[in-house]
N, C-alpha and C positions, 0 to 999 in steps of 0.2 A: 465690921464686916466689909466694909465697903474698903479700906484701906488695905485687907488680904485679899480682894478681888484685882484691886492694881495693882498688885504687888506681884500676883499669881504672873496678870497680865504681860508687867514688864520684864519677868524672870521667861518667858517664855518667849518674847518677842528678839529678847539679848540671845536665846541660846540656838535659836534659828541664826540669827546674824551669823553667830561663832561657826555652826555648821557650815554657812556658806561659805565664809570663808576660807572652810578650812578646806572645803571640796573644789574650792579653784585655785589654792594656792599654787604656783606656775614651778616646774624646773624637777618636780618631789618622780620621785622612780615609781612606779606603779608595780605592783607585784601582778605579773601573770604568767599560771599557768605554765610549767615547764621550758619557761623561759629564763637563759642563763644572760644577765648585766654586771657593767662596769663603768667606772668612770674615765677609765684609761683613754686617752688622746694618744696620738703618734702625729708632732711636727716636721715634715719635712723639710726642707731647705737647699733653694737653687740661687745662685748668686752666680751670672753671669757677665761679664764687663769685658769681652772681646770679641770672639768669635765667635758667636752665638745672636744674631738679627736677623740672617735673610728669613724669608715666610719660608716654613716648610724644616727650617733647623727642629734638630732634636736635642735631648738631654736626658740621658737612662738608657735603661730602666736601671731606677733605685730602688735598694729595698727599704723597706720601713717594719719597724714593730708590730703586732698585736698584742692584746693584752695576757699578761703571763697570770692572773688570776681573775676568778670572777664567781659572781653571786649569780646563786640557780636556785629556782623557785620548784618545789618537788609534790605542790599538791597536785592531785590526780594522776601523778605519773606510775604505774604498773612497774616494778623490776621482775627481772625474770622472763624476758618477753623481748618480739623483735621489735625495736623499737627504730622510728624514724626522728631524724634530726632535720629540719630544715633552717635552712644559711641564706640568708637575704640582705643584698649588698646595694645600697640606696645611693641616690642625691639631692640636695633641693635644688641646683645648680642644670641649666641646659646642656643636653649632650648633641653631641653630630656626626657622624658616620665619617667615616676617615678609611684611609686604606690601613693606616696604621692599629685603625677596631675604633672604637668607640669612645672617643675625648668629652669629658666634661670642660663646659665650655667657661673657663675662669674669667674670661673679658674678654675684647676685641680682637686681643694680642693672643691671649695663651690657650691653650686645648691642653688639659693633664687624660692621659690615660692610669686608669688606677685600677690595680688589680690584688684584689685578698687571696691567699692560697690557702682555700677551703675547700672542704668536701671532695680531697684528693687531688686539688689541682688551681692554677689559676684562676680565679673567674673574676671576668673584667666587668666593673662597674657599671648599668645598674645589671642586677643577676639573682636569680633564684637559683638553688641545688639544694641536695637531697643527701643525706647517707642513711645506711641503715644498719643493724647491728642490734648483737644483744646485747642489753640493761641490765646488768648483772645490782647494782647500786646505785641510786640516786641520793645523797647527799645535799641538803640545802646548808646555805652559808656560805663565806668566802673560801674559796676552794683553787689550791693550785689547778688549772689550764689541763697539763696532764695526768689532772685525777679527776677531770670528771668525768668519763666513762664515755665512751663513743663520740666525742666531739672532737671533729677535725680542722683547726684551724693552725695557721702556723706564718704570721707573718703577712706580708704583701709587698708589691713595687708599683712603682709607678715612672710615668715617663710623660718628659713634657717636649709639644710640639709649639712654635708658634706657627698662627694660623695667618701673620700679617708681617709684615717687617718691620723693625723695630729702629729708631730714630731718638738721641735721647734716652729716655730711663722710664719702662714700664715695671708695674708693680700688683701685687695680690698678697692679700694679707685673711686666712678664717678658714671656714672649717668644710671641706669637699666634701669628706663620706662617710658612711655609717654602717656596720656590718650586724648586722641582728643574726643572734641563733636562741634555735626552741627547742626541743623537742616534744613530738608527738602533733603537733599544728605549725600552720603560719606564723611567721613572727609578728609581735604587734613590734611597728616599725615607728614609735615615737622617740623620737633622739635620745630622751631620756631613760628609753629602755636599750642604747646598745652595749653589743657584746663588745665594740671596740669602735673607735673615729682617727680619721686622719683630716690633721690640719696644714695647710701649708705656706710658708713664706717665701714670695718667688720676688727678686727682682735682675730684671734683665738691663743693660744699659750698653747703647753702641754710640760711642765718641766719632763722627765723623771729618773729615781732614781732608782740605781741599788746597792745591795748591798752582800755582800760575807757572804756568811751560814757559810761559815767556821772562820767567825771574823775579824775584821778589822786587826788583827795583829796575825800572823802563824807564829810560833815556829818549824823551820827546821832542826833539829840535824842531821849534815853532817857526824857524829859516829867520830871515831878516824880511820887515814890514816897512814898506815908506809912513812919514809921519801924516801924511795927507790925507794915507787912505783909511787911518782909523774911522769909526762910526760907532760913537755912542752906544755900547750896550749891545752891539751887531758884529759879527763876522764881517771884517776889511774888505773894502771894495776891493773885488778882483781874486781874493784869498781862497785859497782849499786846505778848508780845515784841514789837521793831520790825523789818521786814523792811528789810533792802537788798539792792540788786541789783549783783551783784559778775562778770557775766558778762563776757566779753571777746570783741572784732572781731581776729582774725589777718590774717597775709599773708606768703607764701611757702612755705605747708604747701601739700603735696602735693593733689590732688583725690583720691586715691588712700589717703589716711591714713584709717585706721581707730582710731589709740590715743587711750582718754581723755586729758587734758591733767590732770595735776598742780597743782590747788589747797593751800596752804599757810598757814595764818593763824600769826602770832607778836604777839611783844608780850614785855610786863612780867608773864612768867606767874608761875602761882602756882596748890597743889595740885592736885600731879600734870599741869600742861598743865590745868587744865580752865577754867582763867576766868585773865582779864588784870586786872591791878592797875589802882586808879583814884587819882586825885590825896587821894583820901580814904579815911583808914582806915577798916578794913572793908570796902570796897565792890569790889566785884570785877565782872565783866563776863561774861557767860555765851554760846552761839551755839549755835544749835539748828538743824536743817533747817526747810526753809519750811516744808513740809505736817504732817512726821511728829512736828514737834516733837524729834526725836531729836536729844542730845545729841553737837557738834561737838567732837571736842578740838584743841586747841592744836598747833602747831609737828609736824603729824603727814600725811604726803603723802594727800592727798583724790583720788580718780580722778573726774572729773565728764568726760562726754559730749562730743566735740567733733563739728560737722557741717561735712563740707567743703564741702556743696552751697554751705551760706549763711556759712560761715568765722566761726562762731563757738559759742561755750559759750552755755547758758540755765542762770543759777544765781541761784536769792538762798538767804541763810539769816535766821535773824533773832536778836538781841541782846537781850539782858537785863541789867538791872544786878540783885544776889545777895550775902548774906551772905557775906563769905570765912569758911570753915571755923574755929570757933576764937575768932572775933573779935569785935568789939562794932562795929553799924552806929551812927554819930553824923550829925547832920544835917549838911546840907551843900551844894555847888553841888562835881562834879568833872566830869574829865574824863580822857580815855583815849584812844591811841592804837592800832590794830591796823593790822599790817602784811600787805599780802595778794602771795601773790607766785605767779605761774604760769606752770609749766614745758612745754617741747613735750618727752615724752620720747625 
């Protein structure tokens, strides 16, 4: 006896377990009530790669699918009767009032406005409506879209704003919204009971291109230096550095952009980054700021200013020729090349 008391025991502790799991199993479609589901998705898709950055661009409205059949649940629903339908259009995503209506807010960059055309008319995400009408037949099972009797759905659009400017290559990838219908109540609005979802694939990408008024290639005549007056690693007694102007005209940066731009000088350096090698020994090349005089180094990221009102940098620094560290200055004619390169970050 005692061996069909544990026995009873463990066949009844296993069949609770079975129950619980079977009552949290995640994703399963819940049947309620005069509520019509589907598994139908509608993927959108924006792919932008020009003219589409400044904050405040648009793109739409598109239209997108709903689903063309679905499964409706018919216990308790009366035919023959005036019956109501209610359309409730969700997101789990933050929205924000716009002049344009009400953007769900996809990330930093993007606002989608998204609109189902239900219940006689656009209604832009999130939204409850109504229709009403007689119920002539309720049919449960899978059921073409327009057979199941008083339900108005037909589609949707959507339309994407950026809410920031775009630099580079933004991106959004999953699932915006969710349109539940019922009738006769509220929809129960669990993802997994909608009557249709839209997903969408956005990416945006603006190439920026900046280029120098003064030529891809500047001609700096360093003049003639006596050999006396070099100085070790120093601007020549007596010397004024030569200024050049190394600013740059943009296009396709944002009006919105606020980050300095990335100035970089390289070359044939030599001690520590601080001066560029010249065609003749000894002789090295030096670059200081225009005003302060302060020492530029080499091959080292520079932040200088950029204004988007007028799209472009204001820079010069100036250049010297300089004893390399070590070395013996001998006369001479050289010359030298630096390379300038700048980045939008």
């Amino acid at each position: 006896m005692s061996d069909g008391v544990g026995n009873l025991g463990l066949s009844s502790l296993l069949l609770a377990a079975l129950l619980l799991v079977a009552a949290s199993w995640p994703g399963e479609v819940q049947a309620v009530n005069g509520q019509c589901t589907s598994p139908f998705v509608a993927t959108g898709a924006i792919t932008a790669d020009s003219g589409l950055y400044q904050p405040g661009g648009t793109s739409g409205p598109t239209s997108f699918s709903t689903t063309g059949t679905a499964t409706c649940n018919c216990t308790g629903i009366s035919v023959g009767l005036l019956m109501t339908v209610y359309y409730q259009g969700t997101t789990s995503l933050p929205t924000v009032s716009d002049p344009l209506g009400t953007l769900i807010k996809l990330n930093p960059y993007f606002g989608l406005k998204v609109e189902f055309n239900a219940a006689g008319g656009y209604q832009e995400v999130p939204f409850s409506a109504t229709t009403s009408g007689l119920l002539s037949v309720c049919v449960g099972g899978l059921l073409n879209v327009s057979l199941l009797g008083g339900i108005n759905v037909n589609g949707g659009r959507y339309t994407l704003k950026l809410l920031k400017g775009v630099t580079g290559t933004q991106t959004f990838s999953g699932t915006v919204a969710h349109l539940f219908v019922r009738r006769a109540n509220a929809p129960d609005t669990s993802p997994v009971n909608a009557f249709s979802t839209l997903a969408m694939n956005i990416s945006v990408t603006s190439t920026p291109t900046c280029q120098f008024p003064a030529g891809t290639s500047i001609p700096i005549d360093l003049g003639a230096v006596a050999q006396s007056a070099f100085v070790e690693g120093e601007i020549p007694r007596g010397y004024a550095p030569r200024s050049v102007n190394v600013s740059v005209t943009c296009s396709q940066i944002p009006s919105d952009y606020l980050v300095p731009l990335q100035y970089s000088f390289g070359g044939a350096l030599s001690s520590q980054n601080r001066f560029v090698t010249t065609s003749l020994a000894g002789v090295g090349v030096g670059m200081v700021e225009q005003d302060t005089l302060t020492p530029i180094p080499f091959d080292t990221a520079i932040a200088v200013p950029y204004s988007a009102a007028s799209h472009n940098t204001q820079y010069q620094v100036r250049l010297y020729p300089t004893r390399l560290p070590g070395q013996v200055v001998r006369p001479g004619a050289y010359t030298s090349t630096i390379m300038v390169t700048v980045s939008v970050p």
